[in-house]
Structures are given as structure tokens and as C-alpha cells.
C-alpha positions as CSV (number, residue, x, y, z in Angstrom):
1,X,-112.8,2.8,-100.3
2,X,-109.2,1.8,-101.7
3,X,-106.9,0.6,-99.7
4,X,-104.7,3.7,-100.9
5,X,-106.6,5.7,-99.2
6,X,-108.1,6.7,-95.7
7,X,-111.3,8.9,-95.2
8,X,-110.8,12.6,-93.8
9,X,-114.4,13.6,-93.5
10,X,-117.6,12.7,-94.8
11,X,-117.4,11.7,-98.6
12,X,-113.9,12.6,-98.8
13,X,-110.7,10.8,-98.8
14,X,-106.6,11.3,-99.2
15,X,-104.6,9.3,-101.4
16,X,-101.9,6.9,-99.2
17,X,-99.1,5.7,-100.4
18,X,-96.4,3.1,-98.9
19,X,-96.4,0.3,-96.5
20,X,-95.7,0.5,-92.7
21,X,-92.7,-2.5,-91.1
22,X,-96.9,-4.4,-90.5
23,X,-97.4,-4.9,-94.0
24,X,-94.2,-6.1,-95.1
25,X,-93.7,-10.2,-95.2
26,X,-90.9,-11.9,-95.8
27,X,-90.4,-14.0,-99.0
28,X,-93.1,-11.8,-101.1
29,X,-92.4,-9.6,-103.9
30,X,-93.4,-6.7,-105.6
31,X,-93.3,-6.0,-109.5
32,X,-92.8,-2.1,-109.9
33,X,-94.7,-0.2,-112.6
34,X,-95.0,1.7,-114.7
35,X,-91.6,0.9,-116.5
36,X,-89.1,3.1,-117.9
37,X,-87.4,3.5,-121.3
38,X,-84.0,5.0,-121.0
39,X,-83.3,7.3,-123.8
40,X,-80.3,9.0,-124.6
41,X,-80.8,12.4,-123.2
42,X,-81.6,10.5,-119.8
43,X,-78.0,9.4,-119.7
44,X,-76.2,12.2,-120.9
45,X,-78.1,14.7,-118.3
46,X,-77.3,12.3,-115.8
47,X,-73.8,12.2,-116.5
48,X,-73.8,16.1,-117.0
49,X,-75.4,16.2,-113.2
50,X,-73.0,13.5,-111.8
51,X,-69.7,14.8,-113.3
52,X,-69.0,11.5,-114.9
53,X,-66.2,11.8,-117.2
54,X,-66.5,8.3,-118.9
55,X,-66.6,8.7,-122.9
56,X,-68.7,5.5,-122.8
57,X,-71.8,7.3,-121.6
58,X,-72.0,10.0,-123.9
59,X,-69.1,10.2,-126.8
60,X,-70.7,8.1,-129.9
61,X,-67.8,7.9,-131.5
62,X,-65.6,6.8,-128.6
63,X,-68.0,4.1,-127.7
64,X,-68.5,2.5,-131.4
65,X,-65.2,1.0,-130.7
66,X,-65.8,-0.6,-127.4
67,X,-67.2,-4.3,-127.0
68,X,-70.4,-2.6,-127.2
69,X,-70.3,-0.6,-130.5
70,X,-72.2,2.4,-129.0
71,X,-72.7,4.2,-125.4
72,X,-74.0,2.4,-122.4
73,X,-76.3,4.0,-119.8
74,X,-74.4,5.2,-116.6
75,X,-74.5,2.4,-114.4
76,X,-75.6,4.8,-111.1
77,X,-78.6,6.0,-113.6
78,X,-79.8,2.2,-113.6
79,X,-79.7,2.3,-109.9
80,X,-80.9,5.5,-109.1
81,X,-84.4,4.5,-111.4
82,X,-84.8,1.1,-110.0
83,X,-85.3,2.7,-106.5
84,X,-87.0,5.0,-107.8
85,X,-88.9,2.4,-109.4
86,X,-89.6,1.0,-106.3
87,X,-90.3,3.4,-103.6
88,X,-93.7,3.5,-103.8
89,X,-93.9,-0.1,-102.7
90,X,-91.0,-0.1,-100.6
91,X,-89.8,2.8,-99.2
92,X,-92.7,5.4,-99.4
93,X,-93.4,5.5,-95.6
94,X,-89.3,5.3,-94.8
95,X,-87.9,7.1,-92.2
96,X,-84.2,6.5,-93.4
97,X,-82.4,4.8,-96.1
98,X,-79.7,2.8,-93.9
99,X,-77.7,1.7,-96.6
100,X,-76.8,-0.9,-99.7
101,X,-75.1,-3.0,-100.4
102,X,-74.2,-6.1,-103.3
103,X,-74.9,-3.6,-106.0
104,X,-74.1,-5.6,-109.2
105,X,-74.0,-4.4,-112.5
106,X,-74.8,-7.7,-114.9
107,X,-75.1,-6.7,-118.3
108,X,-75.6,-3.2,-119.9
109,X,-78.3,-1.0,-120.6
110,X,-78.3,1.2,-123.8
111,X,-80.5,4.2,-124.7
112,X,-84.0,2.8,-125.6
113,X,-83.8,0.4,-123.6
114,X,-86.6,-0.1,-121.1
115,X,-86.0,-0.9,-117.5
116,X,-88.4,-2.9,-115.3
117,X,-87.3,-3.6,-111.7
118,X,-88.9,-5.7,-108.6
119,X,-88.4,-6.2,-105.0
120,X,-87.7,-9.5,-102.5
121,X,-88.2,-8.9,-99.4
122,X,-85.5,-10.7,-97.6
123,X,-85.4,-9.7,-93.6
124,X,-87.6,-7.4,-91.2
125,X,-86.5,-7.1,-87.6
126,X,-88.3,-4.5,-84.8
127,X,-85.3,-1.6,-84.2
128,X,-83.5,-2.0,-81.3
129,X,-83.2,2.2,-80.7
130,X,-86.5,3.6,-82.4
131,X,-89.4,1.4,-80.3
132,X,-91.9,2.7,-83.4
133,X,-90.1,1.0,-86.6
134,X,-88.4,-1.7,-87.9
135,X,-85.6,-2.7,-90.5
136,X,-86.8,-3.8,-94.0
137,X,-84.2,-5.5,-95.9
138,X,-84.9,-6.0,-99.9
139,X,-83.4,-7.0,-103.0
140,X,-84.6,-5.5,-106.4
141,X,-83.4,-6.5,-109.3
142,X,-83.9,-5.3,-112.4
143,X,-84.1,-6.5,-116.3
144,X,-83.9,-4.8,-119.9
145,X,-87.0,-5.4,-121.9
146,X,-85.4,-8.9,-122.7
147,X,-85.9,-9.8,-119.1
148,X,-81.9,-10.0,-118.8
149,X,-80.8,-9.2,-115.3
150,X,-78.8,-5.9,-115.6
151,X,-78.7,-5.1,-112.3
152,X,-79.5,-5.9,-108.8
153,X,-78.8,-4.8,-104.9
154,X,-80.3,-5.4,-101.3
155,X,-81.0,-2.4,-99.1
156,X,-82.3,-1.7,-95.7
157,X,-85.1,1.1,-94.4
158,X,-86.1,2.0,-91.2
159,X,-90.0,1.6,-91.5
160,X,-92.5,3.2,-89.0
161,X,-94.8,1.0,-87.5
162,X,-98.8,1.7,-88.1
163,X,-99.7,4.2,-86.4
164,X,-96.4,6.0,-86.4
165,X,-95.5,7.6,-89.5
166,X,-95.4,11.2,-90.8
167,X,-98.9,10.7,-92.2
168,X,-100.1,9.6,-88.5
169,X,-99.4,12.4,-87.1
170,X,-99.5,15.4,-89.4
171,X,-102.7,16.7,-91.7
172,X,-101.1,15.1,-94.6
């Protein structure tokens, strides 16, 4: 049996995904895969979602006379993939997002580019007002296919404990 998974009868198991405020240790880190090649059409849907006006993300023409001679992926796309990126060994079993913070944008990422991110742990601390989780605090960072940082940021998570987490208690 995987670790990823926990037995529901007889010769059958569930697929489990995440890790409970036990399993996190300070100091380690996790490498996030698969990767993820930006393309254009990620960045101008984005934009198009977002309402982002910026000619930089989308207007070729525009953006050929910038310091970067063509458009740059949206800066909150980077972010929004590198947690995606990492919530399945981050923030999988989260109860909350409780916020972020030191988001910094180091050097741009262009269409084609491909993203990979990992995650520091940095702090975890039993909740004072939930007695069945605890405060994760991270910091992923993430690099173009060069292995340039382009951006990085620390969050914290409220994390069940074992035992406690939407998986514990319903069929799921």
C-alpha cells in the first residue's frame, strides 16, 4: 500500500492526497511537479479573466518596444500556478489560506517559458483558537527553465491535525 492511500475495504483503497500540521517539518523542502510551460494563450486568458489592462501582457506590438522586446506573463499568473504548483504538497489538506505575504517578482517570465516552483517550510505553531490544527508557514519560490528565480512569497495555512480533516470524517 502507498502512502497516498488508505484501505476502505478488503482489496480496495482511496487515493490521499496532502499532509496533516504532523507531517510537516521545519527546514525541509518540496520540489513541485509536474512543471508548467506558459504559453501565450495562458496569459492573455488570464488577463482577459482578471481585467488587466496592461498592453505588456497581450499587445505584441506595444511590448516590442519595452526593455523586453515582446509581452511578459502577468505577474499574478506566475503566482496563481506556483500555488497551484504546490498544493498538493502543501496545502491539500488546508482548512484556510490565512494569507501572504513578501511576494516578489524577480525577473520576467515570457510565453514558452516553463515554470518550476518549490516550497521551504519556514514555521509551524499548534493554533491558539482551533485545538485540531496548526499554522504552516512556507516559502516557494519559483524559477524559469534557466533556474533564474522569477518569483517567490511565504504564506501561512491552517492545517488539520491527523485525525481531523475533511477526509477523517466524511466518506471521502
Amino acid at each position: 500500500m502507498s502512502q497516498n492511500t488508505k484501505p476502505i475495504s478488503k482489496n480496495r483503497f482511496r487515493a490521499t492526497y496532502g499532509r496533516y500540521f504532523e507531517d510537516f517539518t521545519v527546514g525541509d523542502v518540496y520540489e513541485h511537479r509536474p512543471n508548467r510551460t506558459l504559453s501565450e494563450a495562458d496569459n492573455t486568458w488570464f488577463t482577459l479573466l482578471t481585467m488587466n489592462t496592461h498592453p505588456m501582457h497581450f499587445d505584441a506590438e506595444y511590448a516590442k518596444h519595452s526593455e523586453f522586446g515582446k509581452c511578459i506573463i502577468c505577474s499574478p499568473l506566475t503566482v496563481a500556478v506556483m500555488v497551484g504548483m504546490s498544493v498538493q504538497d502543501v496545502s491539500q489538506k488546508a482548512i484556510a489560506n490565512m494569507g501572504w505575504t513578501d511576494i516578489r517578482m524577480t525577473y520576467p517570465l515570457f510565453a514558452g517559458d516553463t515554470l518550476t516552483s518549490e516550497t521551504e517550510v519556514l514555521g509551524k505553531r499548534l493554533s491558539k483558537s482551533r485545538p485540531n490544527a496548526g499554522l504552516v508557514t512556507v516559502k516557494t519560490s519559483g524559477f524559469n527553465q534557466d533556474a533564474k528565480l522569477v518569483c517567490d512569497f511565504q504564506r501561512t495555512i491552517l492545517i488539520p491535525t491527523r485525525g481531523h480533516g475533511v477526509e477523517d470524517k466524511a466518506n471521502y
